[in-house]
C-alpha positions as CSV (number, residue, x, y, z in Angstrom):
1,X,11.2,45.1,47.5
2,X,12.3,41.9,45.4
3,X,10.3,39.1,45.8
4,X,12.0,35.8,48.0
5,X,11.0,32.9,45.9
6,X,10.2,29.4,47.4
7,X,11.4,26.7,45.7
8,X,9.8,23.0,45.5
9,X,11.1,19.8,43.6
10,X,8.8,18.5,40.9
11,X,8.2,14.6,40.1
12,X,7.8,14.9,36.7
13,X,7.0,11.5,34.5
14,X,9.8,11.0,32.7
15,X,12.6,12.6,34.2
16,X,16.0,10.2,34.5
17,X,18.9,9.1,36.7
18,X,20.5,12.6,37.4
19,X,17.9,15.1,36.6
20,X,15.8,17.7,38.6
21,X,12.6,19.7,38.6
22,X,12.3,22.5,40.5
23,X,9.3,25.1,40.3
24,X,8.7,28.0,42.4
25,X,4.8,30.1,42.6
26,X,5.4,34.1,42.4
27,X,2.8,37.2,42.4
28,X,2.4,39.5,40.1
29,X,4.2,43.3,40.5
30,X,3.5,45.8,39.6
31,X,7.0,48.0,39.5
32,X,10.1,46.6,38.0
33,X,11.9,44.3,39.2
34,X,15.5,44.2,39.1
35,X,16.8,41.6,41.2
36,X,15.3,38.5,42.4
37,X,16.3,35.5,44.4
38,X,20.3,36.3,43.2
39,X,19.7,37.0,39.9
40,X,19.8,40.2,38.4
41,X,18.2,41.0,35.1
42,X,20.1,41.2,32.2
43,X,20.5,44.8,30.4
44,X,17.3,43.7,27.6
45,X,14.5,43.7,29.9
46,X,15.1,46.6,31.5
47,X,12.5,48.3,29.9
48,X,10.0,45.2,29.6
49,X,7.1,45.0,31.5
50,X,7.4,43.8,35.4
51,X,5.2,40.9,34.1
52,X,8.0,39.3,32.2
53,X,11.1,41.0,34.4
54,X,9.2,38.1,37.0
55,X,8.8,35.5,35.2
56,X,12.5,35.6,33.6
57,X,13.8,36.0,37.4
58,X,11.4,33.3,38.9
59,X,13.2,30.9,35.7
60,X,16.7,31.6,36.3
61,X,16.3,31.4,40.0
62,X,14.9,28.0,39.8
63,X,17.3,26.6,37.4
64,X,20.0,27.9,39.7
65,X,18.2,26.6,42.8
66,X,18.4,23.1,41.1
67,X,22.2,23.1,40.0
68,X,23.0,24.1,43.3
69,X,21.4,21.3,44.9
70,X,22.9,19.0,41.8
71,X,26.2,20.3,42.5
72,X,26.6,21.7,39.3
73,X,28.0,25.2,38.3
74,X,24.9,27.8,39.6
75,X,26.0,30.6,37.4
76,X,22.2,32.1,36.1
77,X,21.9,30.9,32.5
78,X,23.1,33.9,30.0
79,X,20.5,34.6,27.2
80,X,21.4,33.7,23.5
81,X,20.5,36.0,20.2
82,X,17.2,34.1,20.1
83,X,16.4,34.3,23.4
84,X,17.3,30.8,24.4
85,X,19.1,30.2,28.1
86,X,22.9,29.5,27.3
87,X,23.9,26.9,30.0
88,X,27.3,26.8,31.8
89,X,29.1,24.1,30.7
90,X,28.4,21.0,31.9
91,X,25.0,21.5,32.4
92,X,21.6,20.6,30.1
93,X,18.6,22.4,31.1
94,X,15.3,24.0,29.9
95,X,13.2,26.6,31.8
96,X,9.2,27.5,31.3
97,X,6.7,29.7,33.0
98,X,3.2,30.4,33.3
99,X,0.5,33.0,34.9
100,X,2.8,32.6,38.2
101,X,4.5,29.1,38.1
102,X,8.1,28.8,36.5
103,X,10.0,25.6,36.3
104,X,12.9,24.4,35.3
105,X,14.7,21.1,34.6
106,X,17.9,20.3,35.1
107,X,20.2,18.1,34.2
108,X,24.5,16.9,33.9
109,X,25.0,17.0,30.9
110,X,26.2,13.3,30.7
111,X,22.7,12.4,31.5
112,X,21.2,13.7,28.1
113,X,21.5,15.4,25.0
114,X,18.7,17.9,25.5
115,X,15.9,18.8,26.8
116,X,12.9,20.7,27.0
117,X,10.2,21.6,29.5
118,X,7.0,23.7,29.4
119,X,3.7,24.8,31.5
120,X,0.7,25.5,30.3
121,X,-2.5,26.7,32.0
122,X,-5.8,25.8,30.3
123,X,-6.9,28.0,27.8
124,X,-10.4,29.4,27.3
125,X,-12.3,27.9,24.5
126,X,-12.7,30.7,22.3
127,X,-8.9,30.8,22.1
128,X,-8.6,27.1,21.6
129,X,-11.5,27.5,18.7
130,X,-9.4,30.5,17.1
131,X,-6.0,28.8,17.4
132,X,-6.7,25.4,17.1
133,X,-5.8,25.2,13.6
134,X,-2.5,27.1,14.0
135,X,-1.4,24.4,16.2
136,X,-2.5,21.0,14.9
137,X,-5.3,19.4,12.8
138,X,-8.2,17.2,13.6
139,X,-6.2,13.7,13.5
140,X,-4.2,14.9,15.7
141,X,-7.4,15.9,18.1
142,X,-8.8,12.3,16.9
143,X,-5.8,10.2,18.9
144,X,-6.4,12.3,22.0
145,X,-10.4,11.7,22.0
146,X,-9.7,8.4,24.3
147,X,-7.7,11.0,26.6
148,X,-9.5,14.5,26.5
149,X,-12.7,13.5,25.0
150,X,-14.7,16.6,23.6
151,X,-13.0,19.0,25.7
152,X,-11.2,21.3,22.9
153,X,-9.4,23.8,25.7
154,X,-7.8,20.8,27.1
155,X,-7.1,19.0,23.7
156,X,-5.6,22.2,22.3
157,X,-3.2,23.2,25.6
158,X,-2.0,19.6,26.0
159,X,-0.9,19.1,21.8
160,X,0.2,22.4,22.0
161,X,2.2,22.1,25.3
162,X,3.9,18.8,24.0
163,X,4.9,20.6,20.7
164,X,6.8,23.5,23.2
165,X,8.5,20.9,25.1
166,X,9.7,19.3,21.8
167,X,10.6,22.7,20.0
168,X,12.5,23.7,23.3
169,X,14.5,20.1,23.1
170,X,15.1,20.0,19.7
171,X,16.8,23.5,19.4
172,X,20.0,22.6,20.4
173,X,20.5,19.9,18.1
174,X,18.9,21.9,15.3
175,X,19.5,25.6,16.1
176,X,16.5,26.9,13.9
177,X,12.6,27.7,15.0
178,X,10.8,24.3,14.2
179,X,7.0,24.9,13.1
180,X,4.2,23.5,14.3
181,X,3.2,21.6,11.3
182,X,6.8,20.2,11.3
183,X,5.8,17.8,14.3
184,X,2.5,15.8,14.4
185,X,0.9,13.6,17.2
186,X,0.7,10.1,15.9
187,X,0.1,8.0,19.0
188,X,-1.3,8.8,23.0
189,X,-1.2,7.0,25.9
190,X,-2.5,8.5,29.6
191,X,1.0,10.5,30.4
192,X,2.9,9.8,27.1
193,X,2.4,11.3,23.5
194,X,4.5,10.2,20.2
195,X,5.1,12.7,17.7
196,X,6.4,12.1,14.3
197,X,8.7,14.7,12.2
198,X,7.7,15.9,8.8
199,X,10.9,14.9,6.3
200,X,12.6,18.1,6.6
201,X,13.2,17.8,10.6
202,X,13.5,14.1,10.0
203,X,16.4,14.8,8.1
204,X,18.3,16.8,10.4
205,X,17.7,14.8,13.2
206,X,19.0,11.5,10.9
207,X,18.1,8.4,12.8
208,X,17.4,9.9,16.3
209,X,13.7,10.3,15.7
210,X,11.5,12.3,18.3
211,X,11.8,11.2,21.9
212,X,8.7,10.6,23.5
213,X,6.9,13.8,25.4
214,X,5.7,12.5,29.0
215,X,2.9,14.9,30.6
216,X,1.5,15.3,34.0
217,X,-1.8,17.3,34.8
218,X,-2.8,19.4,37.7
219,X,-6.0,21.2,36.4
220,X,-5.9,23.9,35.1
221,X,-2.1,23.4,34.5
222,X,-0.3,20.6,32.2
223,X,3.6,20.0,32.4
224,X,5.2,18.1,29.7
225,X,8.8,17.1,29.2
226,X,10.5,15.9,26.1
227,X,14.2,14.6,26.7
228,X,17.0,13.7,24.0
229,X,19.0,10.5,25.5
């Protein structure tokens, strides 16, 4: 049986005039899934595991849920070479997932540029410890200490949560894979973080800069959302 999803609008810090959040919670199958709340799953995943059949069904179905109650053309997000969602026109969105949450934003597109969303659930230590390093460096761990203190699984999922939400934002203006030595945290405020671009990324972005990446926490989970005006 396909699962029903229910879906609930999401107050995210830093969402503008226009835009919508809408997340929905989901339980783990075991069998594949082919359908789900309207959307049926593209031809790829047919052989993937029902793990991520779910998860890419609980995304579409949320970003569809919130165009519909935008008024904005519902049709489920096709998926690009790269796996990115390719939006009907008109409309500027970014979907996430994780361990049984999905969320997407929505937006017109004469509200913004771009954006990008992204959940994280707080890792274990050991992988913060292993991965830390792959992420980010220990000034960027410094500007959080007012904000995480010595808590490295929180320090690690919120950097590394911010730097998804920017990646998934910038893509449409860059259309490459950004690194994630390419962006580094230079300032933090309780639910804002600043990143800076290394000259490469600088460079295609010209004067635009990074936009700020706003963040809300409901242990274990962080949201952050990173939005091009």
């Amino acid at each position: 049986m396909a699962p029903a999803f229910e879906f609930t609008e999401v107050n995210l810090p830093g969402l503008g005039h226009g835009m919508l959040g809408i997340r929905t919670r989901y339980e783990p199958m075991g069998e594949p899934v082919r359908e789900a709340g309207g959307i049926q799953l593209p031809p790829a995943l047919a052989k993937a595991v029902p793990s991520r059949q779910l998860e890419y069904l609980a995304g579409r179905a949320c970003a569809v849920e919130a165009c519909r109650r935008l008024g904005l053309d519902p049709t489920p997000a096709a998926t690009g070479p790269h796996r990115e969602p390719i939006w009907p026109t008109g409309v500027i969105g970014s979907i996430t997932h994780s361990q049984g949450e999905a969320m997407a934003v929505i937006a017109p597109s004469i509200a913004c540029r771009s954006l990008g969303v992204d959940i994280e659930h707080i890792v274990d230590l050991q992988k913060a410890e292993d991965l830390f390093s792959v992420i980010a460096d220990p000034a960027e761990a410094d500007i959080l200490k007012d904000l995480t203190g010595d808590d490295l699984a929180l320090t690690f999922t919120l950097i590394f949560c911010a730097k998804e939400a920017i990646f998934k934002a910038t893509w449409p203006l860059v259309r490459r894979f950004i690194d994630f030595n390419e962006v580094r945290l230079v300032a933090a405020k309780p639910g804002s973080l600043t990143f800076a671009a290394d000259t490469s990324l600088a460079s295609q972005l010209a004067s635009q800069g990074l936009p700020p990446v706003t963040y809300a926490e409901a242990l274990p989970l962080i949201t952050t959302l990173c939005v091009y005006r």
